[in-house]
N, CA, C and O atoms as CSV, one atom per row, in Angstrom:
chain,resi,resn,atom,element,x,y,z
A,1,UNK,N,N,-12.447,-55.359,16.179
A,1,UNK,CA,C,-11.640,-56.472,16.627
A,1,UNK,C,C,-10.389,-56.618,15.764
A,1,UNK,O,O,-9.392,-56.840,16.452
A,2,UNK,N,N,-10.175,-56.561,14.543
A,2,UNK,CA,C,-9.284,-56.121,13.714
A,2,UNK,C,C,-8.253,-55.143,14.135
A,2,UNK,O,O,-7.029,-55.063,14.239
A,3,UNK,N,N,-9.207,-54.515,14.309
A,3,UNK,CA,C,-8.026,-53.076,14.939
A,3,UNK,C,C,-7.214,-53.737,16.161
A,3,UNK,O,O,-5.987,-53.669,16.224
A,4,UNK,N,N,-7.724,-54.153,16.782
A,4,UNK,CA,C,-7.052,-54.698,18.102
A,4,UNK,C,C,-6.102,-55.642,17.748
A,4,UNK,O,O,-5.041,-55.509,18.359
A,5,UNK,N,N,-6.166,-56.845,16.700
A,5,UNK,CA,C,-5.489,-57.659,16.587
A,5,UNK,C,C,-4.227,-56.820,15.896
A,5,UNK,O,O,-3.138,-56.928,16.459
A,6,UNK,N,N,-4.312,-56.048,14.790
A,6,UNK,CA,C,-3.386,-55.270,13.992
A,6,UNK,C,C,-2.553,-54.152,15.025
A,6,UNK,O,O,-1.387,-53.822,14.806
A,7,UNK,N,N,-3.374,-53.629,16.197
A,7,UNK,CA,C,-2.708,-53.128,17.364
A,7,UNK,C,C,-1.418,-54.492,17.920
A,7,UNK,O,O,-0.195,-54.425,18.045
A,8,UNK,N,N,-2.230,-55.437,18.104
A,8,UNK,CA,C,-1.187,-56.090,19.199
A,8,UNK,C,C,-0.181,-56.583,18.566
A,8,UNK,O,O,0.885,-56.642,19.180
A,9,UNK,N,N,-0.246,-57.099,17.092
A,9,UNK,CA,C,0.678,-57.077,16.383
A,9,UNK,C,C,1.888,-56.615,16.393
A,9,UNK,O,O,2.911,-57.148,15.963
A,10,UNK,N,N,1.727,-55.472,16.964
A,10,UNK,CA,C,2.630,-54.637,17.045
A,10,UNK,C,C,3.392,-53.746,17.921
A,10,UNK,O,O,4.140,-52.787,17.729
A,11,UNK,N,N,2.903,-54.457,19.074
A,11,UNK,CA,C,2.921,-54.325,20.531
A,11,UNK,C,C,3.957,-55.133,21.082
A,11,UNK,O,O,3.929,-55.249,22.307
A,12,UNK,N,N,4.903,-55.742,20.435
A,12,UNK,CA,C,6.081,-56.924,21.537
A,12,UNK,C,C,5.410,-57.929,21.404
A,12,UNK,O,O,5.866,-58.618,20.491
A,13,UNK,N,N,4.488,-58.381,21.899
A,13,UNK,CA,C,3.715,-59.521,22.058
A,13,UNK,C,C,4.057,-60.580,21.099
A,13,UNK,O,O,3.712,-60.586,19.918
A,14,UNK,N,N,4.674,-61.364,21.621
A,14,UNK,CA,C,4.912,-62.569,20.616
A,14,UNK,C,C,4.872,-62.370,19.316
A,14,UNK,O,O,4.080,-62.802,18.478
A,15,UNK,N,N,6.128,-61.426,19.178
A,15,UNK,CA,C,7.009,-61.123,17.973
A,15,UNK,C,C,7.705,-62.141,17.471
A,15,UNK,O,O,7.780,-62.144,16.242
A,16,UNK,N,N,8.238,-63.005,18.038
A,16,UNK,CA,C,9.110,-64.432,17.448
A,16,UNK,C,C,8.292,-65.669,17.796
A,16,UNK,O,O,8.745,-66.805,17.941
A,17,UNK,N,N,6.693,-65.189,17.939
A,17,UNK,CA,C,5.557,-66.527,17.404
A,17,UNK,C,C,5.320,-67.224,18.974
A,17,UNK,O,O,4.442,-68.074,19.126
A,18,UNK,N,N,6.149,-66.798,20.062
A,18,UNK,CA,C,5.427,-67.077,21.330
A,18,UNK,C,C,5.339,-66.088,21.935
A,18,UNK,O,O,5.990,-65.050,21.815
A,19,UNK,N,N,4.217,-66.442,22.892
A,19,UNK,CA,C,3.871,-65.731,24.123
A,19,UNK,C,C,5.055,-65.980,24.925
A,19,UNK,O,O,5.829,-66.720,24.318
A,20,UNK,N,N,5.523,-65.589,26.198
A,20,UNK,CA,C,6.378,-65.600,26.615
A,20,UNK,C,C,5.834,-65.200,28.326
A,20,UNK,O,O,4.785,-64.558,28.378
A,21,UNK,N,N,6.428,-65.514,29.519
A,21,UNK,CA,C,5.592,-65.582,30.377
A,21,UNK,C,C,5.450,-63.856,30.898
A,21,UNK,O,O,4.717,-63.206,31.644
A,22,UNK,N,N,6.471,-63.639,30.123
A,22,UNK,CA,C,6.441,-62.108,30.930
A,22,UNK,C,C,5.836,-61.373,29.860
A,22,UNK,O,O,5.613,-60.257,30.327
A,23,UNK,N,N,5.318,-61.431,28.245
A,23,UNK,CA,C,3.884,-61.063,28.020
A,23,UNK,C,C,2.831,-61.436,28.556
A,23,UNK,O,O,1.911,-60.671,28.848
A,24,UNK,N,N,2.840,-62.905,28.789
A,24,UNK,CA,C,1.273,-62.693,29.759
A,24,UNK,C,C,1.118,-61.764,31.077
A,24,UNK,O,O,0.062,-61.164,31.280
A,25,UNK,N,N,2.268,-61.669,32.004
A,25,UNK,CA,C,2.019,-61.002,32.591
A,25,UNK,C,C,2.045,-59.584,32.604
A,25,UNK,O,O,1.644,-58.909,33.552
A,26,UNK,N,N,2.688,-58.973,31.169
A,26,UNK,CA,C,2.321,-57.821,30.797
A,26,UNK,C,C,0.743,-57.572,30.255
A,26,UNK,O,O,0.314,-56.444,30.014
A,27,UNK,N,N,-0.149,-58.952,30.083
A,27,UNK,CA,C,-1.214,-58.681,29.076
A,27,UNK,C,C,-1.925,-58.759,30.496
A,27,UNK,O,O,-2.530,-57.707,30.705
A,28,UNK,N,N,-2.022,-59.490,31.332
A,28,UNK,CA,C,-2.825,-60.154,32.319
A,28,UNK,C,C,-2.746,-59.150,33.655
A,28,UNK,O,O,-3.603,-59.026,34.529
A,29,UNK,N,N,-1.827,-58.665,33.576
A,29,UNK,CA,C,-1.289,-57.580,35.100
A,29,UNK,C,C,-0.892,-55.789,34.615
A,29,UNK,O,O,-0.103,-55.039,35.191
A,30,UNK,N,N,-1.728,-55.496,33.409
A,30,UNK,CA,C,-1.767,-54.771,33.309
A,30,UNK,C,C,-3.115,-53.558,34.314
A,30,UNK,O,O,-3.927,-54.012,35.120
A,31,UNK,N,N,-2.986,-51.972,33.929
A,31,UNK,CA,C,-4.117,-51.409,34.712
A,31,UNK,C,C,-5.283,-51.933,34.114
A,31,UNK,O,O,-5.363,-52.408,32.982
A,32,UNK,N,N,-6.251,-51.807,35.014
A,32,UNK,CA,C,-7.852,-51.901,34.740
A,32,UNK,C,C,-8.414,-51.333,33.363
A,32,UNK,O,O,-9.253,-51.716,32.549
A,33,UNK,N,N,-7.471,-50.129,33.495
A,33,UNK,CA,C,-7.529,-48.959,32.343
A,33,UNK,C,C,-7.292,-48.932,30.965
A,33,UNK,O,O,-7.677,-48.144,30.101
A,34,UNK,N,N,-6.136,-50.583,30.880
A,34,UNK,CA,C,-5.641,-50.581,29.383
A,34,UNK,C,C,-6.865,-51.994,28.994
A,34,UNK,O,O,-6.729,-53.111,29.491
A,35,UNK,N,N,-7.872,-51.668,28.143
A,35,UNK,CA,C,-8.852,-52.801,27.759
A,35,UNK,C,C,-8.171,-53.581,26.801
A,35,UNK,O,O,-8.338,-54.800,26.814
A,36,UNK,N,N,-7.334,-52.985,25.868
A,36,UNK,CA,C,-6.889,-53.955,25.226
A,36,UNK,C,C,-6.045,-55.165,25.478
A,36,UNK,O,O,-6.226,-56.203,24.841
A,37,UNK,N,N,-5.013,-55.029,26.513
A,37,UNK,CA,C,-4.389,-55.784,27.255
A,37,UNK,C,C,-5.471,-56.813,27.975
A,37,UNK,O,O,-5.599,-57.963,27.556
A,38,UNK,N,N,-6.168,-56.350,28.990
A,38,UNK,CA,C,-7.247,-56.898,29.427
A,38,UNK,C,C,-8.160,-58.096,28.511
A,38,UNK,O,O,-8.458,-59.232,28.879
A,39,UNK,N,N,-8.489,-57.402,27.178
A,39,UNK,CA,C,-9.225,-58.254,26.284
A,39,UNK,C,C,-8.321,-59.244,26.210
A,39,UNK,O,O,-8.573,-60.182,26.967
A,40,UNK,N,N,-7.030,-59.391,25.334
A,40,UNK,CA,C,-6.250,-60.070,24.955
A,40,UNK,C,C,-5.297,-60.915,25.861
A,40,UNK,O,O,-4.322,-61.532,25.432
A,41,UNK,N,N,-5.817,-60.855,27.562
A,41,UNK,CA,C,-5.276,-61.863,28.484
A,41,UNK,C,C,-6.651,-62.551,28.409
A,41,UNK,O,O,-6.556,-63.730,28.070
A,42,UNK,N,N,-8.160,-62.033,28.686
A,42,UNK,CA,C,-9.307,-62.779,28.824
A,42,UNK,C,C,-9.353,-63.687,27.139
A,42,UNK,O,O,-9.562,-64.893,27.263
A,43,UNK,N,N,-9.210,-63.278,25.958
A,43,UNK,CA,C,-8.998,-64.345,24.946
A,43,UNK,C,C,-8.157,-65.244,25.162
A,43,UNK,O,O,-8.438,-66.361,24.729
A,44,UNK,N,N,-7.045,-65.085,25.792
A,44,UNK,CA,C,-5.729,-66.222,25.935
A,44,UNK,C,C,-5.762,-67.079,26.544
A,44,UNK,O,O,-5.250,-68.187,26.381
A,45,UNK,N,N,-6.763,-66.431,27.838
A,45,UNK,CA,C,-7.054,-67.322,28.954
A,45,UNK,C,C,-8.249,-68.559,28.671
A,45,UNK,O,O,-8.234,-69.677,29.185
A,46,UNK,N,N,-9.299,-68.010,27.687
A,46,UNK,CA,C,-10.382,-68.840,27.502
A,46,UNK,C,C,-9.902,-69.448,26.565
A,46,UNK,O,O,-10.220,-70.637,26.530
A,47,UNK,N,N,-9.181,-69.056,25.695
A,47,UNK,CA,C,-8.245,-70.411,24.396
A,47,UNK,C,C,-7.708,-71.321,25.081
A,47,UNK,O,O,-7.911,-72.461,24.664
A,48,UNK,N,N,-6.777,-71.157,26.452
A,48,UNK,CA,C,-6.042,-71.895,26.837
A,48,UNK,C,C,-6.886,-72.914,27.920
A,48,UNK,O,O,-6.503,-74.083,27.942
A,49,UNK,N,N,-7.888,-72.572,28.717
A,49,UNK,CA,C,-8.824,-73.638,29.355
A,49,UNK,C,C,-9.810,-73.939,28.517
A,49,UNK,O,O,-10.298,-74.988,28.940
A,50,UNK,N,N,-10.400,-73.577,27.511
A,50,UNK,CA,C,-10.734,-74.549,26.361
A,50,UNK,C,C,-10.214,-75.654,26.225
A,50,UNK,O,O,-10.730,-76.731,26.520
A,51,UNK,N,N,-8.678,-75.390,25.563
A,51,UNK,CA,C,-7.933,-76.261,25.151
A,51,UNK,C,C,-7.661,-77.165,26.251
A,51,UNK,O,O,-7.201,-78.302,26.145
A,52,UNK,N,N,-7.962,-76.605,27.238
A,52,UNK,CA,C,-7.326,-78.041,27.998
A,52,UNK,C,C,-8.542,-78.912,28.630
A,52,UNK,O,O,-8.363,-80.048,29.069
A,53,UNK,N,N,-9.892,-78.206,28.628
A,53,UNK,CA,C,-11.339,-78.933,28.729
A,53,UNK,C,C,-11.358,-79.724,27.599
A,53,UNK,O,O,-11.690,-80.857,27.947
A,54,UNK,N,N,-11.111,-79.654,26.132
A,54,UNK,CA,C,-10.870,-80.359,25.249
A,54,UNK,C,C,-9.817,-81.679,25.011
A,54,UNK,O,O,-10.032,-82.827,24.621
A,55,UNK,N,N,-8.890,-81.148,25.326
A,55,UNK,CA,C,-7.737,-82.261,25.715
A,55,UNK,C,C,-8.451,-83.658,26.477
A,55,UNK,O,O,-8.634,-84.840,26.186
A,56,UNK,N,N,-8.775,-82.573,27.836
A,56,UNK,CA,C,-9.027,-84.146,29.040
A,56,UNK,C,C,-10.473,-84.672,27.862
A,56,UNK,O,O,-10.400,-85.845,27.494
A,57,UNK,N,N,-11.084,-84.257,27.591
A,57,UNK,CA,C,-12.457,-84.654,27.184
A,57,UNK,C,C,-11.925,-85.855,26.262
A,57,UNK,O,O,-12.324,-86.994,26.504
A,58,UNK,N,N,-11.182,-85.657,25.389
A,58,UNK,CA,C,-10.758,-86.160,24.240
A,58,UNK,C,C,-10.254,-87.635,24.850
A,58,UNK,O,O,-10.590,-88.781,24.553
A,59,UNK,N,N,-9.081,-86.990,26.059
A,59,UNK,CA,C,-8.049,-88.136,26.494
A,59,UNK,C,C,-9.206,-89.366,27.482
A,59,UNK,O,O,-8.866,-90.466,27.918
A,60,UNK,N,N,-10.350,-88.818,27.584
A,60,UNK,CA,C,-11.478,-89.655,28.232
A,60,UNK,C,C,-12.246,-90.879,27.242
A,60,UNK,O,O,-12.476,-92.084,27.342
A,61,UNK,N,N,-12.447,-89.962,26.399
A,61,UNK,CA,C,-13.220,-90.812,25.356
A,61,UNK,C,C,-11.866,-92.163,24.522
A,61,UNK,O,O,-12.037,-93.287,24.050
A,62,UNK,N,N,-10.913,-91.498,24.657
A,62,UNK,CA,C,-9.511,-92.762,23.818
A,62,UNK,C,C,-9.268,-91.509,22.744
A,62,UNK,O,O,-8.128,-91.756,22.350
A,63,UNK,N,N,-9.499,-90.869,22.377
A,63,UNK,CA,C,-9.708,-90.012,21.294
A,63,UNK,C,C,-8.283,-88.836,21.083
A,63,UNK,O,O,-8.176,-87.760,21.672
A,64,UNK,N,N,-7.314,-89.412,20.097
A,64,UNK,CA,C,-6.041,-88.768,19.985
A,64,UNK,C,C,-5.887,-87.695,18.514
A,64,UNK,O,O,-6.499,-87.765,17.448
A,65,UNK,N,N,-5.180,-87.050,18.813
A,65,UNK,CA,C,-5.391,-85.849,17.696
A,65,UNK,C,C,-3.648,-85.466,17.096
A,65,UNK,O,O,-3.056,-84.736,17.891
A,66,UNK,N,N,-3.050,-85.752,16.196
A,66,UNK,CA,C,-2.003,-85.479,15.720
A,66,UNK,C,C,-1.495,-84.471,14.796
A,66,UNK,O,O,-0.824,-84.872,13.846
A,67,UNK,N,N,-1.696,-83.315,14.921
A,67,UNK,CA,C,-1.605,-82.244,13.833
A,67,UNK,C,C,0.416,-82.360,13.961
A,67,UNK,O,O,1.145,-82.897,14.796
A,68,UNK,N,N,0.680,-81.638,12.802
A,68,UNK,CA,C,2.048,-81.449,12.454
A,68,UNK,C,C,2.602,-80.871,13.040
A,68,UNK,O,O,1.936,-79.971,13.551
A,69,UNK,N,N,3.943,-80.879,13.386
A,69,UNK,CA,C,4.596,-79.847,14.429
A,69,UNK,C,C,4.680,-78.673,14.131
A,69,UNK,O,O,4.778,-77.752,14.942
A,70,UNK,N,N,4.640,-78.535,12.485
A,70,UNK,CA,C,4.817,-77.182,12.491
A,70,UNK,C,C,3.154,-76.493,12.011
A,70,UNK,O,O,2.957,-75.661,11.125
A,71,UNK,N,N,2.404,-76.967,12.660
A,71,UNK,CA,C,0.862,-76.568,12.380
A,71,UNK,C,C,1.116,-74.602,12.839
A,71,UNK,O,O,1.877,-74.148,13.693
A,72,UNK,N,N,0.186,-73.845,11.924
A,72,UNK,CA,C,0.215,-72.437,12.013
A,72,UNK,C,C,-1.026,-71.974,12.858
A,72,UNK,O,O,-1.845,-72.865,13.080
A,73,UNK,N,N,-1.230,-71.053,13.233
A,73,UNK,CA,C,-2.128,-70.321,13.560
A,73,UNK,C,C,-3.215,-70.475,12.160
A,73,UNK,O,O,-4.168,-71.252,12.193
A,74,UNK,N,N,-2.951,-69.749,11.149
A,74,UNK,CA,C,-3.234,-69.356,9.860
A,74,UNK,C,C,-3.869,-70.787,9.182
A,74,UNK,O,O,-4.946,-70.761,8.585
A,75,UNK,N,N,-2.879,-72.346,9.383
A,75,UNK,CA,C,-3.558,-73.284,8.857
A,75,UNK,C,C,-5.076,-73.852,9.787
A,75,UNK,O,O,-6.190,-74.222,9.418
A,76,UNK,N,N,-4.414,-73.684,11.138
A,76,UNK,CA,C,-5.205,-73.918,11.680
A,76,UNK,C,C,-6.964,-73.066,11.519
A,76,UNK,O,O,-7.976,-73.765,11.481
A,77,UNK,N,N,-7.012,-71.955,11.465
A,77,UNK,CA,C,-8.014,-71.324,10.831
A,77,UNK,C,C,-8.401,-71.736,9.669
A,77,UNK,O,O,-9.625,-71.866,9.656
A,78,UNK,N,N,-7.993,-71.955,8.857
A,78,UNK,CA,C,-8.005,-72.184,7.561
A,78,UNK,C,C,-9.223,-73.429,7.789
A,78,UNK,O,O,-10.374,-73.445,7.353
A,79,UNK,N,N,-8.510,-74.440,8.634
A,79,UNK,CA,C,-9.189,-75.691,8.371
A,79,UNK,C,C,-10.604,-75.640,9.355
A,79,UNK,O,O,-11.505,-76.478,9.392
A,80,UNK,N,N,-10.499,-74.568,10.013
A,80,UNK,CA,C,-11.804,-74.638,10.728
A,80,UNK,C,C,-12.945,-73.425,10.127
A,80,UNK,O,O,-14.159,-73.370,10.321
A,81,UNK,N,N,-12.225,-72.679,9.487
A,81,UNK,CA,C,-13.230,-72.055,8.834
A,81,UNK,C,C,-13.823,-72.836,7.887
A,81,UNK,O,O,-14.966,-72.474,7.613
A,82,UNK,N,N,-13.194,-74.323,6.969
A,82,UNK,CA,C,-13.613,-74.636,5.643
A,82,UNK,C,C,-14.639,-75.463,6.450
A,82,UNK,O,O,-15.763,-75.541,5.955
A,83,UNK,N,N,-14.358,-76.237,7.891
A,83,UNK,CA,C,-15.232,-77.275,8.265
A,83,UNK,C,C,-16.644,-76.258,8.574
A,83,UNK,O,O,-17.695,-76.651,8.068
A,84,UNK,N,N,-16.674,-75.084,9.320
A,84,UNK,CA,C,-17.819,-74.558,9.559
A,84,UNK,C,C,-18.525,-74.225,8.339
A,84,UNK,O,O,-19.748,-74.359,8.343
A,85,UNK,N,N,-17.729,-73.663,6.923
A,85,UNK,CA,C,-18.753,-73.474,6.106
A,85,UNK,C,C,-19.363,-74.901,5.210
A,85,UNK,O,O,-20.243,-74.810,4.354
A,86,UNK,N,N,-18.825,-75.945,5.535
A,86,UNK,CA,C,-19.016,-77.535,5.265
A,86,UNK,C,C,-20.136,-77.873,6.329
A,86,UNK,O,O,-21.110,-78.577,6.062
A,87,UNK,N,N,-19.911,-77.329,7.495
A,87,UNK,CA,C,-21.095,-78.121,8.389
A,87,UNK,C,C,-21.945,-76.916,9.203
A,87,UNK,O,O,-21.822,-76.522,10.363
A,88,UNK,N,N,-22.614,-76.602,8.413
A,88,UNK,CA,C,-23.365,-75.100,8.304
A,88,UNK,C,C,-24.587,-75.566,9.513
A,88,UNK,O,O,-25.169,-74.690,10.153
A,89,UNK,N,N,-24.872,-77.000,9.718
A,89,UNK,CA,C,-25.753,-77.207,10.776
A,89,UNK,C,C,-25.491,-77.337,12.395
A,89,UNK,O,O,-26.246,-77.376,13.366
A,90,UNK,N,N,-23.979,-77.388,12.218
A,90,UNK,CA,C,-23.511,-77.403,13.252
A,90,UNK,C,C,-23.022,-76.396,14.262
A,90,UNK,O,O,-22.333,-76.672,15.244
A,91,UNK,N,N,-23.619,-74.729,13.784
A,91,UNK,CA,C,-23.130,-73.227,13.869
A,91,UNK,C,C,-23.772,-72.995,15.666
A,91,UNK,O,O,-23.401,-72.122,16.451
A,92,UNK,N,N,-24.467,-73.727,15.833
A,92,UNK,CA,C,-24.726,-73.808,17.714
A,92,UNK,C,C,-24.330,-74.134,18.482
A,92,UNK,O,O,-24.584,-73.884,19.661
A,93,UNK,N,N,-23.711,-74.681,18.109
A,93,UNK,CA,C,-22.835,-75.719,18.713
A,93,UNK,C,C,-21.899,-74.846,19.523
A,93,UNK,O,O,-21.874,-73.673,19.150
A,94,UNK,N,N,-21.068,-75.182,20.624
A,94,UNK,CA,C,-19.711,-74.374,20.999
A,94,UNK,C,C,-18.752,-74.487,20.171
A,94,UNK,O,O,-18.486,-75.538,19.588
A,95,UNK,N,N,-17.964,-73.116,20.000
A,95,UNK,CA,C,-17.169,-73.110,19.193
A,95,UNK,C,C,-16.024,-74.142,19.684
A,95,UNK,O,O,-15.458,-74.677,18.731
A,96,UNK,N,N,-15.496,-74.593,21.114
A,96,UNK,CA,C,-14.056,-75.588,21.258
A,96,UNK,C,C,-14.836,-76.457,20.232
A,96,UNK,O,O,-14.496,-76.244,19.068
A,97,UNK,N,N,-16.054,-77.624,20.453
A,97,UNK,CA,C,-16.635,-78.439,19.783
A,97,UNK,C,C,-16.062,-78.397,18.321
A,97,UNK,O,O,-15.160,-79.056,17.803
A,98,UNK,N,N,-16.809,-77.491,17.865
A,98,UNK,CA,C,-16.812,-77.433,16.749
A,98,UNK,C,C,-15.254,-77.637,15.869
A,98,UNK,O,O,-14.960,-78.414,14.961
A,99,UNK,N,N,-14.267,-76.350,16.734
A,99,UNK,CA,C,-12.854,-76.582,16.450
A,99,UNK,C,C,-11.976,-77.855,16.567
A,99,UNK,O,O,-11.004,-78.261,15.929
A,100,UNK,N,N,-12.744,-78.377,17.714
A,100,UNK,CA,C,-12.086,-79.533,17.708
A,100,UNK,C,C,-11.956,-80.655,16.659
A,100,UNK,O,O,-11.020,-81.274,16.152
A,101,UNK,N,N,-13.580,-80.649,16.529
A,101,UNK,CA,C,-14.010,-81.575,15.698
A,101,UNK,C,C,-13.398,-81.334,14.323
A,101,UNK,O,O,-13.055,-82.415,13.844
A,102,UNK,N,N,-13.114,-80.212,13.441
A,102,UNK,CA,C,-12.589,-79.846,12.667
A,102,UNK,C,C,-11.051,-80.531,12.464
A,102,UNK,O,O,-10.754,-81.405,11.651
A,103,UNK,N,N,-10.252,-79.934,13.352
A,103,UNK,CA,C,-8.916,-80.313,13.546
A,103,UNK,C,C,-8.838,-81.647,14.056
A,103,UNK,O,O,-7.624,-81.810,14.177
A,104,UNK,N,N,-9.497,-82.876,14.491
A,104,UNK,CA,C,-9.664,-84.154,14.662
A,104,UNK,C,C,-9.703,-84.702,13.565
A,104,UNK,O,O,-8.761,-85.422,13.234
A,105,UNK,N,N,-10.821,-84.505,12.697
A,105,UNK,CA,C,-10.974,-84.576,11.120
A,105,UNK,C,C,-9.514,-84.713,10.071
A,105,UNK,O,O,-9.050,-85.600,9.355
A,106,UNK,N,N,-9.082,-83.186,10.473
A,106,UNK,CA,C,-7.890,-82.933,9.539
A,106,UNK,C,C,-6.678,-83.350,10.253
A,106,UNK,O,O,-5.843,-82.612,9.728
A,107,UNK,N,N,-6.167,-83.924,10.950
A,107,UNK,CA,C,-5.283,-84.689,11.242
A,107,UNK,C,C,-5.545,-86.278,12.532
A,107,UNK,O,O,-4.896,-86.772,13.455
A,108,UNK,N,N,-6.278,-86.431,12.151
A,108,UNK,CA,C,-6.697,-87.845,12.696
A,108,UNK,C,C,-5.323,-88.776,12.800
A,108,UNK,O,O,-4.579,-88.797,11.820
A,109,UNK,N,N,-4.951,-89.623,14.106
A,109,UNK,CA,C,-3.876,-90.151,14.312
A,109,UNK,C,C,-3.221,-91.479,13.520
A,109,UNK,O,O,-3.873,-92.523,13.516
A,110,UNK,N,N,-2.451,-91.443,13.124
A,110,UNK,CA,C,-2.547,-93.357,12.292
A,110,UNK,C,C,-3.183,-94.600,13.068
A,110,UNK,O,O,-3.217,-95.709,12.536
C-alpha cells in the first residue's frame, strides 16, 4: 500500500494539494486494467461518502466541528492516530466513527 501511495505521488495527481475534476476522472474512468487508478478512485470515493454520512449524522445530532483552515492531511492523521492509540477500546468500532470522534475532540467549536 505504500508502494501505491509513493506511486501516485508521483503520478500528476494532486500535485498542488488538490484533486482536480479531471484527476478524478482520470482515476475513476480509467481501464479495468490499471488497479491502481481503480484502487485510488474506490479510496476517494469511500473517504468522500463517509465524509458526507458523517457530516449529515453530525448536522442531525446539533453537533459542529471546526478544524483550521489550513488543517493538513499529515495533522489530520497525526491526531487520529494519537486518539486510536489513547482509545485502544474503541479499535471495532468503524473507522469514519472513530475519525470523527477524534477530530471533534481536537477541534471542538467555541
Amino acid at each position: 500500500m505504500l508502494g501505491l501511495f509513493a506511486a501516485s505521488t508521483t503520478s500528476g495527481f494532486g500535485e498542488t494539494g488538490d484533486l482536480t475534476g479531471a484527476d478524478l476522472d482520470n482515476l475513476c474512468n480509467a481501464p479495468i486494467s490499471d488497479r491502481n487508478r481503480d484502487l485510488w478512485c474506490n479510496i476517494y470515493m469511500r473517504g468522500f461518502l463517509e465524509g458526507l454520512a458523517v457530516g449529515a449524522g453530525l448536522q442531525k445530532l446539533g453537533v459542529s466541528y471546526c478544524p483550521p483552515k489550513n488543517l493538513t492531511i499529515q495533522e489530520g492523521r497525526l491526531i487520529v492516530g494519537k486518539y486510536l492509540r489513547d482509545h485502544s477500546t474503541e479499535m471495532k468500532l468503524d473507522a469514519a466513527i472513530i475519525a470523527a470522534r477524534a477530530l471533534l475532540a481536537a477541534y471542538p467549536c467555541p
